[in-house]
C-alpha positions as a printed Julia matrix, in Angstrom:
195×3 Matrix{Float64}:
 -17.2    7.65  33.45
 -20.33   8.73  35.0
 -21.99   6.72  38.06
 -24.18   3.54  36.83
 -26.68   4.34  34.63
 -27.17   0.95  32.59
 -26.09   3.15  29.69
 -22.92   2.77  27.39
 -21.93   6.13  25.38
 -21.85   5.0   21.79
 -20.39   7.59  19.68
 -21.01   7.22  15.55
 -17.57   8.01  13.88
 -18.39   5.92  11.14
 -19.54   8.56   8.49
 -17.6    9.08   5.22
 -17.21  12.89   5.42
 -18.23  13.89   1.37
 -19.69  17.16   2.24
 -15.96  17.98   3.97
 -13.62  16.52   1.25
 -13.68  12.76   2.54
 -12.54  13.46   6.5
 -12.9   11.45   8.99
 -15.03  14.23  11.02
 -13.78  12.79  14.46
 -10.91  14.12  13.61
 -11.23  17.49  12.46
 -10.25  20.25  14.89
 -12.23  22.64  16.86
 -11.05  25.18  19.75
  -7.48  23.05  19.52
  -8.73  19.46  19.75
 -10.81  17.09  17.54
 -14.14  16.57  17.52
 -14.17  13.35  18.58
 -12.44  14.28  22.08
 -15.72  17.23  22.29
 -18.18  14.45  21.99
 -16.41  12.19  24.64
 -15.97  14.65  27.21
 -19.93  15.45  27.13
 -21.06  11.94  27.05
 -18.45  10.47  29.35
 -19.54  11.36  32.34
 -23.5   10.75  31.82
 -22.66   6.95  31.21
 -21.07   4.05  32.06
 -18.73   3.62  29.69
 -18.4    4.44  26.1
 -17.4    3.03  22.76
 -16.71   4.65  19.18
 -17.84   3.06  15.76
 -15.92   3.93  13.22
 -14.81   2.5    9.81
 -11.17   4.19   9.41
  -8.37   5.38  11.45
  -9.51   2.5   14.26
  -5.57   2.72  15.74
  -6.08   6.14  16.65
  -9.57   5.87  17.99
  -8.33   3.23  19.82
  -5.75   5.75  21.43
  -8.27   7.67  23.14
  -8.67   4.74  25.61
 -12.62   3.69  24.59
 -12.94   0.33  22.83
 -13.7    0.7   18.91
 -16.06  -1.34  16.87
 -16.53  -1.43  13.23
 -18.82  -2.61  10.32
 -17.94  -5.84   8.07
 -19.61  -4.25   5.18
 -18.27  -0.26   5.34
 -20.43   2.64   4.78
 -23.59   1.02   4.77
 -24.67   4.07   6.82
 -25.37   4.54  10.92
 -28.08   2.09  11.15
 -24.8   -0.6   10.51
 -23.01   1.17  12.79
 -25.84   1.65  15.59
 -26.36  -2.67  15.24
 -22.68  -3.42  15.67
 -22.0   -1.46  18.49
 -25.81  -2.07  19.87
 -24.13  -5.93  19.62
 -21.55  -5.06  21.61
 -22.54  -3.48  24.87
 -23.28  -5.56  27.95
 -25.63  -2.66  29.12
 -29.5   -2.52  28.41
 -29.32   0.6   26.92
 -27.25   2.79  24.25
 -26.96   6.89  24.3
 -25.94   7.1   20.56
 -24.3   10.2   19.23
 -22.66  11.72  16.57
 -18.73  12.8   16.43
 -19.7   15.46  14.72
 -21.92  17.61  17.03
 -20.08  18.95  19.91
 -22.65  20.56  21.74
 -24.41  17.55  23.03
 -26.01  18.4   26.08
 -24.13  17.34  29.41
 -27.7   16.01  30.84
 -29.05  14.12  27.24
 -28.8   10.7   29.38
 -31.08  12.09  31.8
 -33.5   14.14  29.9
 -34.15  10.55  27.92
 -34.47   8.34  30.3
 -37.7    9.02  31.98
 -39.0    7.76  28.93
 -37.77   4.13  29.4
 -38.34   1.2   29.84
 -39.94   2.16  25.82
 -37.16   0.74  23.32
 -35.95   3.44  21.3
 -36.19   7.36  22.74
 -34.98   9.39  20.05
 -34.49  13.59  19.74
 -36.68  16.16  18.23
 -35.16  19.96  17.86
 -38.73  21.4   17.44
 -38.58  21.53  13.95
 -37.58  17.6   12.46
 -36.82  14.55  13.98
 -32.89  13.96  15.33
 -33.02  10.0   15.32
 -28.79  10.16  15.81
 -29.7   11.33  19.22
 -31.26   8.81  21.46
 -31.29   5.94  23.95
 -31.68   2.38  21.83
 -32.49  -0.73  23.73
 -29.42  -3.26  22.46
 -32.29  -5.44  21.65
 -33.2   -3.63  18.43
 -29.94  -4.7   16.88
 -31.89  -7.76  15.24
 -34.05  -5.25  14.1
 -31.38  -3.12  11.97
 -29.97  -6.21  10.47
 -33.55  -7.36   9.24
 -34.08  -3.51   8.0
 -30.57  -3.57   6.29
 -31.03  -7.01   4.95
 -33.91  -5.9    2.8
 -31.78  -3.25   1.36
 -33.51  -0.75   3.21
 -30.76   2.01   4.95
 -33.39   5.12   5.89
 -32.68   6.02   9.57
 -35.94   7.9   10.23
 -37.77   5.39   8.29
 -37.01   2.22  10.89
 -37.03   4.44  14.02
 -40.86   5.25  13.08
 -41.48   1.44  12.76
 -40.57   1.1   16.25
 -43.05   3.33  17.37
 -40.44   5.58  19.31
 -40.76   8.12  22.18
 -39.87  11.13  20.75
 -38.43  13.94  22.91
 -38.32  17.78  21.64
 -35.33  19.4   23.2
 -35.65  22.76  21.41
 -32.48  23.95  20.67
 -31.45  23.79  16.93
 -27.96  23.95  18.23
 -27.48  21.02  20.16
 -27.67  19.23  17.17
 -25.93  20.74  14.67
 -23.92  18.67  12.39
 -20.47  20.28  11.02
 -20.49  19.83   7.48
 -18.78  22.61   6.02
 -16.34  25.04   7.13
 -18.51  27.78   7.81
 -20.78  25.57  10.24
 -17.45  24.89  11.67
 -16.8   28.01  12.37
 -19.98  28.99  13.73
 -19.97  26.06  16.22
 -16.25  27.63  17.08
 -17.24  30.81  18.09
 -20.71  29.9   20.28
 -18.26  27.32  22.03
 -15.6   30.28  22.79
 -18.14  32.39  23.67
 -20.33  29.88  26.22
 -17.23  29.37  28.43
């Protein structure tokens, strides 16, 4: 892992995959390897250590040598899954990610943190908010369990009641989620063709 940040990696492999047939998108492959091992290579190094939240295949995430936490109550969406690993970390700080965008930049941590000591730093590509991208303080975990509590699972919708720092890093790319197998391939080829 990187040198000490006060971050932890927290990558969101918790998602139930319905626009690609049910997969577990950590796991589907790209350029020879799964997604999962993109993501961690990118964050890795900008952190302290790193941990995965998933809801399936924990064994195997648990093979790649990061600790793995899961929801009680599955698919209640990434809110559960930022509060349970926000509850986890012994760092002040969480850079939470998707597994399913592999072009994560390899300087997110320090693009965000300038904006600290605020509680929540999330992304903005220029043209909508990218609240999946962003440093949360592990004290807003009691803040997601209130949210959730109320039945309430809307993403954007909490971030905005914390009166975020929002950061525009304009490059649609970055964030692109793989959904289908056309966006897969896509994301293949400007991978192949940026090394």
């Amino acid at each position: 892992m990187g040198s000490s940040t006060g971050i932890t990696g927290v990558i969101l492999a918790g998602g139930e995959g319905r626009r690609m047939d049910g997969q577990d998108k950590g796991w589907i492959t790209l350029c020879g390897k799964p997604l999962i091992e993109h993501v961690l290579e990118r964050i890795a190094p900008q952190v302290d250590s790193c941990i995965i939240s998933a809801n399936r295949n924990l064994e195997r995430y648990r093979a790649l040598g990061v600790p793995v936490v899961h929801d009680e109550k599955v698919y209640l969406g990434p809110l559960a899954g930022i509060a349970t690993a926000l509850e986890h970390i012994t760092t002040d700080y969480a850079l939470v990610v998707p597994t399913d965008a592999p072009l994560i930049p390899q300087d997110l941590a320090a693009r965000l943190l300038p904006y600290c000591p605020t509680r929540l730093v999330i992304c903005h590509d220029g043209e909508r908010l990218q609240p999946l991208f962003g440093l949360y303080h592990r004290s807003l975990a009691n803040s997601i369990r209130q949210f959730l509590a109320s039945d309430q699972r809307q993403l954007t919708r909490w971030c905005m009641e914390q009166t975020p720092e929002i950061v525009t890093i304009g490059d649609t790319n970055i964030f692109s989620n793989l959904n289908t197998a056309d966006e897969l391939a896509r994301i293949e080829t400007l991978l192949k063709t940026s090394v």
